[in-house]
N, C-alpha and C positions, 0 to 999 in steps of 0.2 A: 487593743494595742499589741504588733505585734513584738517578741521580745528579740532584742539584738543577739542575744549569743544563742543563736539558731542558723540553723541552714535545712535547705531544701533539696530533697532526692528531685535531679532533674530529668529523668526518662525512667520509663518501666513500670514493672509488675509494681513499684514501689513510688514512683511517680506523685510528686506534690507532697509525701510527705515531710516532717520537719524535722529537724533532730538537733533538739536543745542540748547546749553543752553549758559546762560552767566557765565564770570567770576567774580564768587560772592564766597568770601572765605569759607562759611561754607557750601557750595554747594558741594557733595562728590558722582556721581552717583553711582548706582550699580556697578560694575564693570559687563561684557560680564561673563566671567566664572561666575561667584557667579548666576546671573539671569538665564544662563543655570541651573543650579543646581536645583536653586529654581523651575523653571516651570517643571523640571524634578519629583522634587518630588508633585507638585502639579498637573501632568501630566490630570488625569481627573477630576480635582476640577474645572478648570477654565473655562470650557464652561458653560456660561447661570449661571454665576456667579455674584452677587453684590459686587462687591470690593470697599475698601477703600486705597488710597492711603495718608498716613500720611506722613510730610514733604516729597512735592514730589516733591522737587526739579528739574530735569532734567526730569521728568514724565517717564523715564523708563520704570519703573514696572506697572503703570498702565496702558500706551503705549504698552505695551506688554503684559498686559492682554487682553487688550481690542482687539490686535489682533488677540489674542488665543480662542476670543467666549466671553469675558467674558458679560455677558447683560447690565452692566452699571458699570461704575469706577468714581470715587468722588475722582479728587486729591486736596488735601490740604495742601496750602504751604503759607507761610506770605512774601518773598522777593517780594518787586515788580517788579524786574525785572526778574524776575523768572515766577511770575505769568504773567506779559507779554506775554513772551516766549511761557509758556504754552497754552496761547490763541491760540498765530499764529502758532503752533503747529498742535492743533485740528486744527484748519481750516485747514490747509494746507494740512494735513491727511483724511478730512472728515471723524473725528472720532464724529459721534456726540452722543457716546452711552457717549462719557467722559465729566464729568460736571468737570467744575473748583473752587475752593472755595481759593479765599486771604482773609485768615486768620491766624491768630496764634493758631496754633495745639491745646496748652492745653483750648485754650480759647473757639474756634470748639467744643469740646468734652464733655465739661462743659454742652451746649445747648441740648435743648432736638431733639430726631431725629424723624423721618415719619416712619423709616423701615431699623431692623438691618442688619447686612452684612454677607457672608459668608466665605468673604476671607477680612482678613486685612494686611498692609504693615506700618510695623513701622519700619524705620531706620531717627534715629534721629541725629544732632550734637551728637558727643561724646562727652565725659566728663561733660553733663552738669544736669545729674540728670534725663532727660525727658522719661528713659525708664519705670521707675518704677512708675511716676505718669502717663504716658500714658495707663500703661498695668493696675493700676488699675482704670483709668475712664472707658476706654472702657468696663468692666465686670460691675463696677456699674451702669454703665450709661444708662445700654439695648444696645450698641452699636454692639452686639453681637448673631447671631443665635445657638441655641443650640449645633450643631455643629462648631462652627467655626473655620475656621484654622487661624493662625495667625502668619505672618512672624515676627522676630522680628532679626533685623542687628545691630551688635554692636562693640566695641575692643572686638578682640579676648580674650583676657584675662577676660570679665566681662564677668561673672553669671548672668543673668538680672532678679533680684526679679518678678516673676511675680506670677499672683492668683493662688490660692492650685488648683481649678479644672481644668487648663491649666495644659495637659500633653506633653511632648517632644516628639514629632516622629521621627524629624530628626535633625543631630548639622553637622556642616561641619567649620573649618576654612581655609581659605585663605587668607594667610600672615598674616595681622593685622588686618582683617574681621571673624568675630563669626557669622556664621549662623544659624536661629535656627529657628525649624518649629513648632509650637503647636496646639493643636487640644483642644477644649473648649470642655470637656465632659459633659454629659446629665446629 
């Protein structure tokens, strides 16, 4: 039997594997369609890619970058047993292009960084405010290469304030999931 709080690396070097996560209430992975979607429109972004993965809960996204090429993925997530998880995760995957950070998101972002990213993954708790001061630390904070794309997962129904020079490329929802692709213009 297989176990429910798992998810599936869907394309790549990494291809079919699972990645158990625990049951932690604000713990909400990508969903399989949504992450197809997503690496569909970021089809040739991801290889040789610096990604960030913000609340990364079940590491999905960055698990799945990181199978797609990406050069290095930074998940950040503050559960500890999440970040647990995520350890024996990488190991188990010998993924070792993915670094792990337990920390709390807005608290991460606040700190100064070595070198901005080219693709970011922000899906936060819902309802709790975190999209709008994540999406502007990351622009003030240099967190960001001049181009950057930046995922941003939300309720469907929310608009997510983010900075004037973040343009939309792509919006997709799924049920009560808002997806939405942005690209940091020059």
């Amino acid at each position: 039997m297989r176990n429910k709080n798992e998810v599936r690396i869907l394309a790549g070097a990494l291809k079919g594997q699972r990645l158990p996560f625990p049951r932690v209430a604000s713990l909400r992975p990508t969903p399989g369609l949504v992450r197809e979607t997503l690496f569909n429109w970021l089809r040739e972004d991801v290889a040789g890619a610096n990604c960030l993965d913000l609340f990364a809960g079940s590491g999905a996204l960055g698990f799945e970058a990181a199978s797609r090429g990406a050069s290095s993925v930074v998940l950040v997530e503050s559960h500890p047993q999440a970040v647990k998880r995520l350890f024996e995760n990488r190991a188990r995957l010998a993924a070792s292009q993915v670094e792990i950070v337990g920390s709390e998101v807005v608290r991460f972002l606040k700190q100064a960084l070595a070198e901005p990213f080219d693709l970011v993954f922000l899906d936060p708790p819902y309802g709790q405010g975190l999209v709008e001061v994540c999406c502007r630390l990351l622009e003030e904070r240099g967190w960001l290469k001049p181009a950057a794309k930046i995922y941003v997962e939300a309720e469907s129904r929310f608009a997510p304030p983010v900075p004037s020079r973040w343009e939309k490329l792509r919006e997709k929802r799924v049920g009560e999931v808002g997806c939405r692709l942005y690209v940091r213009a020059k």
